[in-house]
C-alpha positions as CSV (number, residue, x, y, z in Angstrom):
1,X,9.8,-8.8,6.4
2,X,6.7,-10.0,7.2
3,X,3.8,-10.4,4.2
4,X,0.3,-9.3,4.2
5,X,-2.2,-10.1,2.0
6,X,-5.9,-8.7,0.9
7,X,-8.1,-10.0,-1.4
8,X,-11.6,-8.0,-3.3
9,X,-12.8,-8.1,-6.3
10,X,-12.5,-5.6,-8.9
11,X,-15.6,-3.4,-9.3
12,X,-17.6,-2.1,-12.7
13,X,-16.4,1.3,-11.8
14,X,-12.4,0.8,-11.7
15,X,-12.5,-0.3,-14.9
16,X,-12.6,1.6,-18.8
17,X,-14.1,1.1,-21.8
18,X,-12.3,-2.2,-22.6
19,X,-13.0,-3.5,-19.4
20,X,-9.5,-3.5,-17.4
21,X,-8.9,-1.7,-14.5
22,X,-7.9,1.9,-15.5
23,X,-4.1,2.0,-14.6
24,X,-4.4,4.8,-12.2
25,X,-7.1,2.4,-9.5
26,X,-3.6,0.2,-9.1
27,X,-2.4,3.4,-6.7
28,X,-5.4,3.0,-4.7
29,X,-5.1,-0.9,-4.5
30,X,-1.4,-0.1,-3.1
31,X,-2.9,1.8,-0.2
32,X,-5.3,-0.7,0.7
33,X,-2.6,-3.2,0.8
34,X,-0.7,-0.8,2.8
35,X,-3.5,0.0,5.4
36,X,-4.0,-3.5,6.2
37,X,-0.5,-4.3,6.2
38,X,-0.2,-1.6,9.0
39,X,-3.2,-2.9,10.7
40,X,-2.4,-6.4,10.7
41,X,1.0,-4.9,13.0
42,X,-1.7,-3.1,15.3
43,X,-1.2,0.2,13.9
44,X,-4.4,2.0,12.2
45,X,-3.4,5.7,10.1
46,X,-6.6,6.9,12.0
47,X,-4.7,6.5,14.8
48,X,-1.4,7.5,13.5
49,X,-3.2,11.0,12.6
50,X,-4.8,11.7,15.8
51,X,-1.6,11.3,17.2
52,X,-0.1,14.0,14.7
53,X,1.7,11.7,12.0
54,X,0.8,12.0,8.6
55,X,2.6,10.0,5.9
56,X,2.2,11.2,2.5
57,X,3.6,9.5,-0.5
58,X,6.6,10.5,-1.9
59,X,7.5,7.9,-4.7
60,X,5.4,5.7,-6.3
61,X,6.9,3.1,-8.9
62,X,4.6,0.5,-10.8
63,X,5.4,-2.4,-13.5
64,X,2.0,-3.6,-15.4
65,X,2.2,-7.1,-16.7
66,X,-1.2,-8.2,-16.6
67,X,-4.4,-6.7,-17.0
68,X,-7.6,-6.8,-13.9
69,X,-10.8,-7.2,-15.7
70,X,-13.7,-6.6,-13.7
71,X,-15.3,-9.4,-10.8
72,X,-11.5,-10.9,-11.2
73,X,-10.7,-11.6,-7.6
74,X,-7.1,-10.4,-7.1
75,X,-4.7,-10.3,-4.3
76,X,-2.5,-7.1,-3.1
77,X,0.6,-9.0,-1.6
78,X,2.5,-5.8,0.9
79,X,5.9,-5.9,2.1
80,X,7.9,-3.8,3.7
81,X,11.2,-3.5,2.3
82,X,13.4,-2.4,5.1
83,X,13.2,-0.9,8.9
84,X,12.0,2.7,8.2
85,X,13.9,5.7,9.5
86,X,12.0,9.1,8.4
87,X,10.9,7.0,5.4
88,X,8.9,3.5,5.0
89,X,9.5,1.9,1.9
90,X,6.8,-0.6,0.8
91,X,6.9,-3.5,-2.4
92,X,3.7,-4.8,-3.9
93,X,2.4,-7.5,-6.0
94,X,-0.9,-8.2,-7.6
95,X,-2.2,-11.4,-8.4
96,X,-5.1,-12.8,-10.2
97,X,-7.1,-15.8,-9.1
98,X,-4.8,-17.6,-11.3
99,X,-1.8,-16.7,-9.2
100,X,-0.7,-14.3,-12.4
101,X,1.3,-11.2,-11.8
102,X,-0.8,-8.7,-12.8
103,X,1.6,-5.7,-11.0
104,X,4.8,-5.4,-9.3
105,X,5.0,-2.0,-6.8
106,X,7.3,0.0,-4.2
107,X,5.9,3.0,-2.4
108,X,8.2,5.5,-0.1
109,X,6.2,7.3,2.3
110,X,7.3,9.7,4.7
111,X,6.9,10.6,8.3
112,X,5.4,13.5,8.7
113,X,4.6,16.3,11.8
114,X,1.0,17.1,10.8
115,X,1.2,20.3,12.6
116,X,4.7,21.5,11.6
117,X,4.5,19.7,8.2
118,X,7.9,18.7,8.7
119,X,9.5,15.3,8.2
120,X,10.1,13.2,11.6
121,X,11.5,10.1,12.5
122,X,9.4,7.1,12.4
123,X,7.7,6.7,15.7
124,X,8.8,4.6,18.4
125,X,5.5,2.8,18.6
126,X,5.6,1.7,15.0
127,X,9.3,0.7,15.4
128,X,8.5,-1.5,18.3
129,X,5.9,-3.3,16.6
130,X,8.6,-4.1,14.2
131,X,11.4,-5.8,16.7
């Protein structure tokens, strides 16, 4: 599957008194990989919502290696790991400038009716995007 990358630098506030980024940022790093990923396919969630799909998180598994210390430029590499059905299954790594591992991820989301709050099956729109 198809690779998308951001890059940002890490700011003052994500990190704690010793000056790495407080481990629970990393989730919030994930979903910005994740929104670009979808967006690089032509798919925004803003869009996704209005349309009456939500996808909440429903696992969310993370390996620390190496530690972000703040201004470090790092890069939130997103995968997805297989054609979703009624879930989508994302992997993750961060990288420093230095091209270090500084995390290893997977995410499962799933497709939800925002009205019925019931699972669904992924879209047809998304899974065209994906052919």
């Amino acid at each position: 599957m198809e690779i998308n990358e951001i890059s940002f630098r890490v700011r003052y506030g994500e990190t704690d008194q010793m000056g790495v980024v407080y481990y629970g940022n990393y989730a919030q790093y994930l979903e910005m990989g994740r929104v670009e990923w979808l967006r690089a396919l032509g798919i925004s969630y803003k869009d996704m919502e209005e349309k009456g799909v939500m996808l909440p998180v429903v696992s969310l598994q993370i390996k620390y290696f190496n530690p972000a210390k703040y201004d470090d430029l790092i890069t939130v590499r997103t995968s997805l790991k297989k054609i979703p059905s009624v879930r989508i299954e994302f992997d993750y790594t961060i990288l420093n400038e230095k091209g270090e591992v500084l995390v290893e991820a997977n995410t499962v989301l799933a497709f939800m009716d925002s009205e019925r709050k019931r699972p669904i099956k992924c879209p047809d729109y998304i899974l065209e995007k994906l052919k």
